[in-house]
N, C-alpha and C positions, 0 to 999 in steps of 0.2 A: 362445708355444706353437707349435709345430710343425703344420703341415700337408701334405696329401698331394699328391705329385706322383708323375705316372707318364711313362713314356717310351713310344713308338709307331714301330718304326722302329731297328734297334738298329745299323745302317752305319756307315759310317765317321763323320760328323759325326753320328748319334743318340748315338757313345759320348762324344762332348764334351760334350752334354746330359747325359749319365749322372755325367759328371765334376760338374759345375755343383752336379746334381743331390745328389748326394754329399757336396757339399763345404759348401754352403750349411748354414747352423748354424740358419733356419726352416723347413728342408725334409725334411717325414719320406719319403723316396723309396719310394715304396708296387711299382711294374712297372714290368718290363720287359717292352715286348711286340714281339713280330719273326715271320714266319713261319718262318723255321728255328728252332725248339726249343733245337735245340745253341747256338743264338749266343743267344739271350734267356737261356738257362742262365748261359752264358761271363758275358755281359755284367751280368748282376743279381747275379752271383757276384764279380766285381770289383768291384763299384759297391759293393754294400752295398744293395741293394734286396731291399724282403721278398719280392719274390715274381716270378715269369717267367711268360710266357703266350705262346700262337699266335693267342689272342682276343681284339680288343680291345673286345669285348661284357661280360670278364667286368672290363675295368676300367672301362666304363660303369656299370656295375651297382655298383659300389662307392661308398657314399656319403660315404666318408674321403677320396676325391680329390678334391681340388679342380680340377685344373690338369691339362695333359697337352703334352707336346713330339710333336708330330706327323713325322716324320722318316725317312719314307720315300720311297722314289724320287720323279723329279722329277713324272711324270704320275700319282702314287699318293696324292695328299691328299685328294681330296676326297671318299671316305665315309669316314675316320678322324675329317676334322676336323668333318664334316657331324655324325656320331655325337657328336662329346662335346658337340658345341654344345646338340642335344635332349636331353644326358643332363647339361646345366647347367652344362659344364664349360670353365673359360677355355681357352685353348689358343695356344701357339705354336708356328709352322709352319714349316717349313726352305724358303727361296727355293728358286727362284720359288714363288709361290700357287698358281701350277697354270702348266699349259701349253699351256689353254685359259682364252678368255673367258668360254665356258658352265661350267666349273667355279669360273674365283675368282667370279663369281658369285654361284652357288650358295652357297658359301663363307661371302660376305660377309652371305648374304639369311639363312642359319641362324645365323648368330651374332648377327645385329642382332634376330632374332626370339627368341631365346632372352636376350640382354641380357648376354652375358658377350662377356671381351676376347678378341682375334684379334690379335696380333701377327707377321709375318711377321721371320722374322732374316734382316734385313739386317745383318748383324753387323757391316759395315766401318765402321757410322754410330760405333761405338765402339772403330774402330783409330786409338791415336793418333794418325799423321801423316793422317789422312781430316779428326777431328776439327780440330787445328791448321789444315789447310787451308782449311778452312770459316770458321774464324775469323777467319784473316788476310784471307781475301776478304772476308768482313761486314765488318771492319776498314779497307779499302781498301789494305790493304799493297799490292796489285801495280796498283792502280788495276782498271779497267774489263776485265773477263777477256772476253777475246778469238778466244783459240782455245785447247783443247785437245787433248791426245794421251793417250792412253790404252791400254796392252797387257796383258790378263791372260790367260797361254795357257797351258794343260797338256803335262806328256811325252807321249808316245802311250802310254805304261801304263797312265795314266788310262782311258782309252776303254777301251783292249785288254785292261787283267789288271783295275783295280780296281774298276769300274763296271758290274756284271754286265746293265745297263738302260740302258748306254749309246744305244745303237740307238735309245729312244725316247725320247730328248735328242736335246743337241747342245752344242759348245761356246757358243754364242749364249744358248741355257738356260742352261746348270752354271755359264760363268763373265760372260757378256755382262749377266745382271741384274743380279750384284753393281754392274757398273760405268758400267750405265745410269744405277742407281739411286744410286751413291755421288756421280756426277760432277752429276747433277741438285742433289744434296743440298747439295752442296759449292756452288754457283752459287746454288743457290736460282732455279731457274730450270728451264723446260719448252723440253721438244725438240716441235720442228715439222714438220719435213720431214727427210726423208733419202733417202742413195742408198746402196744396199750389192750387194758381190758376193760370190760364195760358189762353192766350190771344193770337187768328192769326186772319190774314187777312190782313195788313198791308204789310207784305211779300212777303204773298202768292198773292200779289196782281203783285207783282215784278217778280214773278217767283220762289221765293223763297219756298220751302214747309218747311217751321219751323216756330214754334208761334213767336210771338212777343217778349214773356215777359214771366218768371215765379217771382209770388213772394210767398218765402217760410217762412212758420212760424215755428218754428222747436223747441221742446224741449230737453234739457241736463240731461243725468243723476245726475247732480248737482241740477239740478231744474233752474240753470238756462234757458234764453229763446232768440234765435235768428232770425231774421226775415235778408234773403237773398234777395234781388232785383238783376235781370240779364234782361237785356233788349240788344237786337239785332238792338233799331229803334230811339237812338240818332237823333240826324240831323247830315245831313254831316257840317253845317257850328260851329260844337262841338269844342271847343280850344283845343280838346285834343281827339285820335280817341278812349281811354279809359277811364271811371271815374271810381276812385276805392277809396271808402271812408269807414273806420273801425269806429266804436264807441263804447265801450267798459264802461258799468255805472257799478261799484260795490259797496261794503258796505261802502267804504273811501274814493270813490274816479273814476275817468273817465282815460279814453285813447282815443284820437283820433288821429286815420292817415287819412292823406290823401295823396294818390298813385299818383294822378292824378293833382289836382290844388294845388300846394303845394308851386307855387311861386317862386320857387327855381330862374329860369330864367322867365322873359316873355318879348315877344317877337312879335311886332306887326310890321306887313305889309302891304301894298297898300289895301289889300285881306282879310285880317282874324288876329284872334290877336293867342297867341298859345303859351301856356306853354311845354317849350320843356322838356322832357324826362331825368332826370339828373340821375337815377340809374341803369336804365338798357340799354345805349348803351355803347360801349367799346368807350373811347376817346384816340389816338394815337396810338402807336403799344403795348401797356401795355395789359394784363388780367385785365380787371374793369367789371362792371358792374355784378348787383347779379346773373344775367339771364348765364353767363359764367363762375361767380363762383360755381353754381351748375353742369355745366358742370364739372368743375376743380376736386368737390369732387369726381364725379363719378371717375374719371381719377387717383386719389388718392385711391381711395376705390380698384381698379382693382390691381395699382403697388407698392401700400402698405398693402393690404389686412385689409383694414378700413372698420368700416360701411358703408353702403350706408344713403343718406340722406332721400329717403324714401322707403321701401322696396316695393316689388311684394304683399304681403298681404295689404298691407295699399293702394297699389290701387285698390286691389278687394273689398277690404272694402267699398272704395270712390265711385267705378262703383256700387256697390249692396244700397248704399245708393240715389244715383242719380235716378237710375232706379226706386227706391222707390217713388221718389219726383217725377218722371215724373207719376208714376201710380196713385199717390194721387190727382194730377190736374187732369188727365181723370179721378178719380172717385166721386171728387168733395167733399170727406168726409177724415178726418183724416185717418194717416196708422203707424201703430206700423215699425221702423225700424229698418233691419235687425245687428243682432250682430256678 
């Protein structure tokens, strides 16, 4: 039997939700809710959703939902997620958990009071080559991992045309969670210390008030060592609006991904050349892509009472470490991270 799920947030990644939501064969997709009218219309009208709202009071109040995809700006969760928690409602939240401490929080204290699940989508925990990686290192394929490298940086469009709340981001947010949290995951292992620097004016030359660039150098309680690169100032004429490259050296042995130029397709035009995208968009009317499989488990974890894939703690964890990396570039000297 079908149950109800709603969407909160109808952006660019709440319309992935919308897909998931759609596509899933136990999900009766109940709202869509956004504060433009016009885009909750668009998007509930694509999707297949019975209904579109500017309220997400009046999908509290619905006792057919069970669930809700929270997916609004990055500093925008925490009276969405706050509300469904009292209104008994499971919920998963679009990384980061917040972009503050005082809101994952909050977050975490309303869900654990009310007894329903918080899942943060870390969605990469379910991108192939993330998963493999993680494998082969529990495996010992590369031996004892040692150091890694990590880059995942946006065009400047990002900022400048599609993120209308860039400004109260940053690339350290948008994309430096994903890959706090995927490289943690993958090691199975906690960062301790770091040193980072950080670079604006390029942006903010745009209008944009967020730095450029952070690059973090970070150590493992393993002793291993990781150096993160997140950059916001790509060119737009970039073959790809993301680059996401893993490198992983151990005592036997390496691992490389790459997210981004991977060759899978490429695909050249009048205009620009462009490797298209082969894991994360849905192709047909199927559930594909990892970005909807993460979706999927949340949906599974609700009607099956499964794990969630990352919990409410794991993204306070993620916000209290970012926050960290942000205070360490304004202090310009290394900083003990928080446990």
């Amino acid at each position: 039997m079908k149950k109800g799920f709603a969407l909160i947030g109808a952006g660019l990644f709440g319309q992935r939700h919308a897909q998931a939501y759609q596509r899933h064969p136990l999900v009766d997709f109940k709202y869509v809710c956004d504060l433009d009218e016009a885009r909750a219309k668009a998007v509930a009208e694509a999707h297949g959703a019975a209904a579109y709202t500017t309220d997400f009071n009046e999908i509290m109040a619905d006792p057919d939902v069970i669930a809700v995809s929270v997916a609004t700006p990055d500093p925008a969760h925490r009276d969405a997620v706050v509300a469904a928690a009292r209104a008994g409602k499971h919920i998963l939240v679009e990384k980061p958990l917040a972009t503050t401490v005082e809101d994952a929080e909050a977050m975490i204290a309303a869900a654990n009071e009310a007894g329903v699940k918080l899942m943060v989508d870390f969605h990469n925990r379910a991108n192939p080559p993330m998963v493999a990686a993680r494998d082969a290192v529990a495996r010992g394929d590369i031996g004892k991992p040692s150091y890694v490298y990590t880059r995942l940086s946006n065009t400047i469009a990002v900022p400048r045309d599609m993120l209308k709340w860039s400004s109260q981001s940053s690339a350290l947010w948008f994309l430096g969670s994903h890959m706090i949290d995927i490289v943690g995951w993958i090691l199975d292992d906690k960062p301790v210390r770091a040193y980072v620097v950080s670079r604006d004016g390029i942006l903010k030359d745009l209008g944009v008030d967020a730095p450029d660039f952070h690059v973090a150098t970070v150590e493992y309680e393993s002793g291993a060592v990781g150096v993160f690169e997140h950059t916001w100032i790509l060119p737009d004429t970039y073959n790809t609006v993301k680059d996401l490259k893993i490198e992983l050296l151990g005592s036997k042995g390496a691992i490389n991904i790459d997210g981004s130029h991977n060759r899978t397709m490429e695909l050249y035009t009048q205009n620009k050349g462009a490797f298209p995208d082969m894991l994360v968009p849905p192709f047909g009317p199927h559930l594909t892509g990892f970005v909807l499989d993460a979706v999927v488990h949340f949906v599974e974890a609700v009607l099956f009472d499964k794990p969630v894939l990352a919990t409410g703690e794991e993204g306070l964890a993620n916000t209290k470490i970012i926050s960290a990396l942000i205070e360490a570039a304004r202090l310009g000297q290394p900083v003990q991270l928080p446990q």
